[in-house]
N, C-alpha and C positions, 0 to 999 in steps of 0.2 A: 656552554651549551647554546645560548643563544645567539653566540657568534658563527656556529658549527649552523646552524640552522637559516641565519640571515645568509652565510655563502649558496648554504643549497636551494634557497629559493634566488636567489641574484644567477644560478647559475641558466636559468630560463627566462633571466631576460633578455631582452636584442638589442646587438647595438645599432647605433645609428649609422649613416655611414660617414666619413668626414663630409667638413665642409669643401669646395669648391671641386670635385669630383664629378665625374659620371659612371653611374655603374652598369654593367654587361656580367653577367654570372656566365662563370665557364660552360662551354656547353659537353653537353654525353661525350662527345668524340674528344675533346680535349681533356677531361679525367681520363678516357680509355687510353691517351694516345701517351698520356705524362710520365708516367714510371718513376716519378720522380729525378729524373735526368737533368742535366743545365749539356746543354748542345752548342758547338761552337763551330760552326762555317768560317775555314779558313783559307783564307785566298791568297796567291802568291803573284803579282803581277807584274811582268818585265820591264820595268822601268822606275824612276824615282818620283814620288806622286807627295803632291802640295796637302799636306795636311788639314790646313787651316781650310781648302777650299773640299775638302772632304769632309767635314764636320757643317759649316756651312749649309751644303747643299744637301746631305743627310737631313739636318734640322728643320731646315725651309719644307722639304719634300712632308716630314711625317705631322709635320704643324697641320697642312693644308691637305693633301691627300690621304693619308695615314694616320691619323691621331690615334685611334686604338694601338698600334705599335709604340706609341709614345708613353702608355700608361704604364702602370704599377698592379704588381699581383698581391690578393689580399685573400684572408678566410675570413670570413665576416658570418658570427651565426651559424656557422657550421657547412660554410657554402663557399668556394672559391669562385673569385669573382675580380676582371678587372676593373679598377680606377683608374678613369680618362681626366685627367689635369682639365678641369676649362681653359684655361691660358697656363700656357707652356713658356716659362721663363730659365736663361743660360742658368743662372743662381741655384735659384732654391726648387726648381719643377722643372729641370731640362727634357727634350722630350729623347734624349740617349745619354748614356755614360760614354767620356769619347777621351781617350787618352793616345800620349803618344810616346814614341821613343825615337828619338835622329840618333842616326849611328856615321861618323864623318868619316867610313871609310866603304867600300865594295863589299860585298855580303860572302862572299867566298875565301877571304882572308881568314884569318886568325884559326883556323880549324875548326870552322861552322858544320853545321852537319849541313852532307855533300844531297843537294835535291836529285830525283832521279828523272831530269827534264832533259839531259844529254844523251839519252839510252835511245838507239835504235835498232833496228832488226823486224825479220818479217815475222817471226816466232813468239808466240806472248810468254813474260819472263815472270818473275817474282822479285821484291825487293824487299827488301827489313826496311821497314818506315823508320823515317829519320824523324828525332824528338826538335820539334817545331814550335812547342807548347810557349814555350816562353817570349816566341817571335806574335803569339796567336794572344794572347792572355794577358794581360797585365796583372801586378803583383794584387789589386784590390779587386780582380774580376768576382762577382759572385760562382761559386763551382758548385753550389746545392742549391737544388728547392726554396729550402729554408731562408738559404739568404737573401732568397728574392723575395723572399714574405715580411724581411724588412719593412723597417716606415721609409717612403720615399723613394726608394730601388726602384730606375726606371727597368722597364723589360728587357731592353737593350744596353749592351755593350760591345762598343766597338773598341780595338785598339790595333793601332797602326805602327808598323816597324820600318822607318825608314832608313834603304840604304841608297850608297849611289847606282847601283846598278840594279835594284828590285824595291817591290813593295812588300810587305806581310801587313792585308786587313783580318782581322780576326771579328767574326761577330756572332757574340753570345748572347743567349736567352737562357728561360726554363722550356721544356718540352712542351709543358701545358701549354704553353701559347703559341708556340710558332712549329709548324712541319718543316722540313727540310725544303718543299717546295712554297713555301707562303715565305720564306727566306729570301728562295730565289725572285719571289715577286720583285719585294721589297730593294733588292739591289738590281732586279732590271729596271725598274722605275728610277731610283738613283743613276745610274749610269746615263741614261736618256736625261738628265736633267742637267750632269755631267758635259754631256754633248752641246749642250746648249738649247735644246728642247725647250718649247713654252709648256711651263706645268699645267699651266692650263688646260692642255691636250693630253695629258698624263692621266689615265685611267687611274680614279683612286680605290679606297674602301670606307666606308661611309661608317661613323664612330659605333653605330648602333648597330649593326648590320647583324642578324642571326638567323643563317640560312637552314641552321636546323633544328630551327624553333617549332616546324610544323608538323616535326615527327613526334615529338614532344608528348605524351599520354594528354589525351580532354582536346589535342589540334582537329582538324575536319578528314585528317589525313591518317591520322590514326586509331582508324575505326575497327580494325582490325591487329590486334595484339599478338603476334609471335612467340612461340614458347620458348623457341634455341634458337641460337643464332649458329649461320651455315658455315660448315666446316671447324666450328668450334665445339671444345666436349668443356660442358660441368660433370665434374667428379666427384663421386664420394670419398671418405673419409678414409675407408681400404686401400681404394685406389687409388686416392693422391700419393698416400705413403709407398705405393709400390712403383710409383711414376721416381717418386724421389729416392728412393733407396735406390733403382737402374741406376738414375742419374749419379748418385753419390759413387758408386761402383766403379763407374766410369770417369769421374774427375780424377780423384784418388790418384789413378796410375800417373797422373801428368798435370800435375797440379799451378804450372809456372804458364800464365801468359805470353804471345809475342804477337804483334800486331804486323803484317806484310804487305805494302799493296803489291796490284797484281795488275799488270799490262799487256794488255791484249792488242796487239796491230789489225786496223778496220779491216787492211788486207788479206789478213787469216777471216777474220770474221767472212767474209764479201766471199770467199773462197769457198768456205764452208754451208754459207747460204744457197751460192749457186748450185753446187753439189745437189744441196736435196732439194733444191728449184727443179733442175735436170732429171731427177728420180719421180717428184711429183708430176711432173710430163710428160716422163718414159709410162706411166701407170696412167698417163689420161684422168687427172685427179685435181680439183679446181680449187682443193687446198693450197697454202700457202704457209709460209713460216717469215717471222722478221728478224733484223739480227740480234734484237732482245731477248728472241725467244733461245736464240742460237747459242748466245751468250750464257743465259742462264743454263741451258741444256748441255755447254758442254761443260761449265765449270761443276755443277752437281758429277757429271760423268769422269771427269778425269782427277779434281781434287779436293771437294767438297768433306770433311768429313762428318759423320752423325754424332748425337747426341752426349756430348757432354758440358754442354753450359745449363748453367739457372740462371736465371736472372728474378729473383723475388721482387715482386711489384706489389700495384696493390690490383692488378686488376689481371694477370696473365705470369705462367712463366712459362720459359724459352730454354728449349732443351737440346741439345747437340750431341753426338756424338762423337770421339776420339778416332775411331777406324773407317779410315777411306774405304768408299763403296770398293774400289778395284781392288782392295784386297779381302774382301770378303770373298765367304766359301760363295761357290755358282749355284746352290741350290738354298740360299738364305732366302727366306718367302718374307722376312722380316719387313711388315706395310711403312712406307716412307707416305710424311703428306708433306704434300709443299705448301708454302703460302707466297702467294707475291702479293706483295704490298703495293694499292692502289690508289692512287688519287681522285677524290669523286666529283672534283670540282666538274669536269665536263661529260658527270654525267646527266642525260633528260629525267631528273626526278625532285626539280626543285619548281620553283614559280611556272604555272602555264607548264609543266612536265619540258621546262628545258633546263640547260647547264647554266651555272653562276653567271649573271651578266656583268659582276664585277668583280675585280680582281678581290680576294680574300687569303688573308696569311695567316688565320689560325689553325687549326688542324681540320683536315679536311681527309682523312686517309682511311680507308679498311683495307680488305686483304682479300684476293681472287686464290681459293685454292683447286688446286690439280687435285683429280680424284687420286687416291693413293694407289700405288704402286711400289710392286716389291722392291727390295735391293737388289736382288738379280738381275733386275730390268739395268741396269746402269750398265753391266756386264752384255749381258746378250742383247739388246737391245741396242740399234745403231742412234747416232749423233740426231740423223734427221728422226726418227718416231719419236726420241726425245723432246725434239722442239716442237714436233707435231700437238704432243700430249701438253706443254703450256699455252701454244695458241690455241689449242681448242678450248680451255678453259678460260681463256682470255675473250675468246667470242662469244662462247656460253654465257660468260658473265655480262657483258655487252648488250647483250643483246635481252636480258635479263632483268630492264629496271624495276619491276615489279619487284626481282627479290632484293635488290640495291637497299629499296623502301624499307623491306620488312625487317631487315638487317639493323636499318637504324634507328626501326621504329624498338624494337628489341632494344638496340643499345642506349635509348633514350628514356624506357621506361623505367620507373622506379630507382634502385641501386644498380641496374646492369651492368653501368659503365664501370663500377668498382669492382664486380664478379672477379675473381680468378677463374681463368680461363684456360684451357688445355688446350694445347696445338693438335693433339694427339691422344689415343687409350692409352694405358699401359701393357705394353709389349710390342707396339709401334714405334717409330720413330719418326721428325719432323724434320723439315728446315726451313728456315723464312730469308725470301730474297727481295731485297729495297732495292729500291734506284733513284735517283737523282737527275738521270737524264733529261727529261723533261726541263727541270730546271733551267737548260743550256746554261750551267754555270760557264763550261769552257767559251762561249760567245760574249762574254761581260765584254765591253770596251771601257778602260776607265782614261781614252787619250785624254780627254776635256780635264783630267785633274791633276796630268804631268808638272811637275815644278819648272819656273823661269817659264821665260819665252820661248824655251826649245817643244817646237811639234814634232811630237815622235806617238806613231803609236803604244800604245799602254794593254797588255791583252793579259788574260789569266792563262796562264803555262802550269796552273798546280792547282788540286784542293784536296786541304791536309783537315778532317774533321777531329776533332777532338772532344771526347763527353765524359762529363764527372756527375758524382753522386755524393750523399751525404752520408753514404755508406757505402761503405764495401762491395762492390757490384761486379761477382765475374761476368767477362764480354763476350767472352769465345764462342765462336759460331756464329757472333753477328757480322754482317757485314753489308756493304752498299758500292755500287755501280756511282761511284764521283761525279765524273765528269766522260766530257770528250773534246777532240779537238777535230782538225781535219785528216788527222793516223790514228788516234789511238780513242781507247775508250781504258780507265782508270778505274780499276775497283780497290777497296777496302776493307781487308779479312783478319780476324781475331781467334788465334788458333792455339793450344797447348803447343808448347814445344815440341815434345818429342812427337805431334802431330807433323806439325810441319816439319820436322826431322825423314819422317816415314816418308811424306811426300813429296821431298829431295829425294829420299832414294828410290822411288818407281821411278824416276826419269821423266817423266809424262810433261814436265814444265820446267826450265830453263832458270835456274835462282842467279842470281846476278852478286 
C-alpha cells in the first residue's frame, strides 16, 4: 500500500533535464505538423561522391550554424522538447548519425531497381516507384517516433550509398522536427559549404530561435483568441463515427497499397498555362494562373481520386477517396475541399510584421484551403477555372496575414495543436496537396564532394521520399510535388490498387 501510494505521489514530480544540454520545447506547429511520422529525403545524385567529405562538412555546418538540427528529441514532464548538445562530439554527442555503404561496382548492374531518370516525352506519364529504401536507410535507421525518443538519438540520419556511377543520400528525421522544406534548407546550406563557400557567409538558425512563441496564449500578440481554426471542422462524436464508417466503406473495396510517381514534362505544363493566359486576355481579365496552380488543377481533374485514406494521428485524419472525379456521375454535388499546404516562413506576421529573417528548419507549415466545390466541377468545369479557383485562394490567403495570426494563434492555444481535426463534414469530401518545390531540391549541386581529383559536376536527377511509422499507417491519397529540373516537375502519389487500375483504363495518363 504504501509502495502504491509513494508511485502516485513520484508520478507529479519533474524531471530535471540532463546535464550539458539546451532546451527548446516543441512548438504548436510542430506537435500539429508530427503525426508521428520519421521522414526521409532521399536524393539520387549522378555521380560518385567522397563520403568522408560529406560527413565532415555536414558536421562542421550544423556545430556552427545549425546546432538545433544537431540535437535529440525528448518528452520531458509531459512536454516534447529538444536537447541541443553544448558541445557536439564524433563519439558520444555527434551532431548526426552518418553511415555509409561503397558498393565497387556501377549501380545499374546486378538487377537494381531500374530509376525513371531516362524517360522522356512531351506527355506526363505514371511510373510504379522503384523500392529505393534500402539505398535511403541503413539497417539501424530509427523508422518511429519512439525511437528518436531514445537517450542520445541525434535528429538526424544520414546514410550514403555509394556507387561508381551515382550517389543515394538518404536523410532521416521524426516529423516533429523538420518539414520537408527546413530539410531543404539544411542541405542548401550544406551544398554551398560543399562548394567551397566561407560559412561564415552561410545564413544560420540560431539554437534558441522561436518564431512562434508570440502567438503563444499571455504573448502581446495574442490578444485576441480564435474559436476555429479556417477551413478546419471539430466534430462530434455522431459525426466523427459517420466520417469514419464513409471512410471504412470505401477502403474495404481496395484495400492493397501502390505507391506511383508521376511526371509531368514543364512543356505540357507552359502549354497549358499559356492556354488560359490567352483566355484570361481574350475576356480582358487581370487574373492570372501559375504553373503550380496548373499542376495541381489538372491532376485533381484528370486523376486524383477521393476519399479513401485514414491516416489516425494525434491531431487530424486524412481521408481520400477510391473513385476518380471523371468517373463520377455529372450531376454528383458531392462538396470536395482542397487543402494546399503552405509554408509561412515568408509570411509578414512575425517580428515588425515581416517574414523570418532567418533561415528556420522546424516546421513551419499550414494549409490554404479552396472554398469547396462540387465533384462535378472536375467534369464541367475547364482546366483553366480550375486553376483560377486555387490561385484565388492562394492570393486571398496572401493577402490575408491578419487571418495567418489567428490560425496560429488558435493552434498555439491550450491543446489545439493535438485537436483532431477534420479536413472536411461528413458527406463531403477532401484532398490535401504538398509540395516541395520551393525547396529546389532538383538545383542541389553536390560537385564540391565528388571523390578523387576528377571535376565533374554532381547534380540531384531524383527524389525518392520515403516515411514509416510505429504503427500501421495507410498513405493512400497522400502525396507531394518532389522536385523539378529544367523538363520536368516529379510528383509522389499513394493509391489503392485497383485505384490506379481504374486510372490506367480512362487513358487520361500514359503508365510507363
Amino acid at each position: 500500500m504504501f509502495s502504491w501510494l509513494l508511485s502516485l505521489f513520484s508520478a507529479y514530480k519533474t524531471t530535471p533535464p540532463p546535464a550539458g544540454v539546451r532546451i527548446i520545447p516543441c512548438s504548436a506547429v510542430d506537435l500539429y505538423a508530427a503525426s508521428g511520422l520519421v521522414l526521409t529525403t532521399g536524393l539520387v545524385i549522378n555521380a560518385r561522391l567522397d563520403p568522408q567529405r560529406l560527413e565532415d562538412t555536414l558536421a562542421n555546418l550544423i556545430e556552427r550554424k545549425f546546432p538545433r538540427a544537431g540535437g535529440r528529441l525528448a518528452f520531458r514532464n509531459g512536454i516534447y522538447e529538444f536537447q541541443i548538445p553544448d558541445v557536439f562530439d564524433a563519439v558520444k554527442t555527434p551532431p548526426a548519425r552518418f553511415t555509409v555503404e561503397n558498393y565497387e561496382e556501377a549501380y545499374n548492374c546486378a538487377g537494381r531497381p531500374e530509376l525513371p531518370i531516362a524517360l522522356t516525352g512531351w506527355k506526363p506519364s505514371v511510373i510504379p516507384a522503384p523500392d529505393l529504401e534500402v539505398f535511403l536507410r541503413s539497417k539501424t535507421c530509427p523508422k518511429s517516433q519512439d525511437d528518436f525518443l531514445k537517450p542520445n538519438v541525434p535528429l538526424l540520419h544520414v546514410h550514403v550509398a555509394v556507387f561508381y556511377d551515382l550517389t543515394f543520400v538518404g536523410v532521416t528525421s521524426p516529423h516533429i522536427a523538420f518539414d520537408a522544406l527546413g530539410t531543404a534548407t539544411l542541405l542548401t546550406a550544406w551544398t554551398r559549404v560543399l562548394s567551397g563557400e566561407d560559412i561564415d557567409t552561410i545564413p544560420g538558425m540560431q539554437w534558441d530561435a522561436e518564431p512562434f512563441a508570440s502567438f503563444a496564449p499571455g504573448s502581446s500578440s495574442s490578444s485576441v483568441k480564435p474559436k476555429v481554426r479556417r477551413g478546419w471542422f471539430e466534430l462530434g462524436w455522431l459525426s466523427q463515427l459517420l466520417f469514419i464508417l464513409r471512410m471504412i466503406s470505401r477502403i474495404i473495396p481496395d484495400p492493397n497499397e501502390a505507391t506511383y510517381f508521376v511526371r509531368v514534362p514543364k512543356a505540357f505544363l507552359n502549354e497549358e498555362k499559356q492556354k488560359i493566359t490567352t483566355e484570361l486576355k481574350i475576356q480582358e481579365s487581370s487574373e492570372y494562373v501559375g504553373s503550380s496552380d496548373v499542376l495541381i488543377a489538372w491532376w485533381l481533374k484528370v486523376c486524383v481520386p477521393l476519399s479513401v485514406y485514414l491516416l489516425a494521428s494525434n491531431n487530424l485524419f486524412l481521408a481520400f477517396s477510391q473513385t476518380m472525379y471523371a468517373i463520377r456521375a455529372p450531376t454528383d454535388r458531392t462538396p470536395i475541399h482542397l487543402h494546399v499546404v503552405n509554408s509561412v516562413r515568408n509570411q509578414p506576421i512575425f517580428a515588425q510584421d515581416a517574414p523570418l529573417a532567418h533561415p528556420y528548419v522546424q516546421n513551419a507549415v499550414l494549409s490554404i484551403t479552396v472554398p469547396p466545390l462540387p465533384v462535378r466541377a472536375f467534369q464541367t468545369e475547364s482546366l483553366g477555372a480550375l486553376a483560377l479557383r486555387v490561385r484565388r485562394a492562394i492570393v486571398a490567403y496572401n493577402a490575408d496575414p491578419a487571418g495567418v495570426r489567428a490560425d496560429l494563434r488558435w493552434l498555439c492555444a491550450g491543446a489545439n495543436a493535438t485537436k483532431t481535426l477534420f479536413p472536411c463534414p461528413p458527406g463531403a469530401e477532401f484532398s490535401v496537396q504538398t509540395s516541395w518545390r520551393a525547396g529546389k531540391l532538383g538545383a542541389l549541386d553536390f560537385s564540391g564532394a565528388v571523390a578523387g581529383d576528377e571535376k565533374a559536376a554532381a547534380r540531384v536527377v531524383f527524389v525518392h521520399p520515403v516515411v514509416s511509422s510505429g504503427k500501421t499507417v495507410p498513405m493512400r491519397g497522400s502525396g507531394a510535388v518532389l522536385m523539378e529540373d529544367e523538363e520536368v516537375v516529379w510528383m509522389s502519389q499513394i493509391r489503392g490498387k485497383k485505384d490506379w487500375e481504374r486510372i490506367r483504363e480512362s487513358g487520361e495518363i500514359v503508365f510507363n
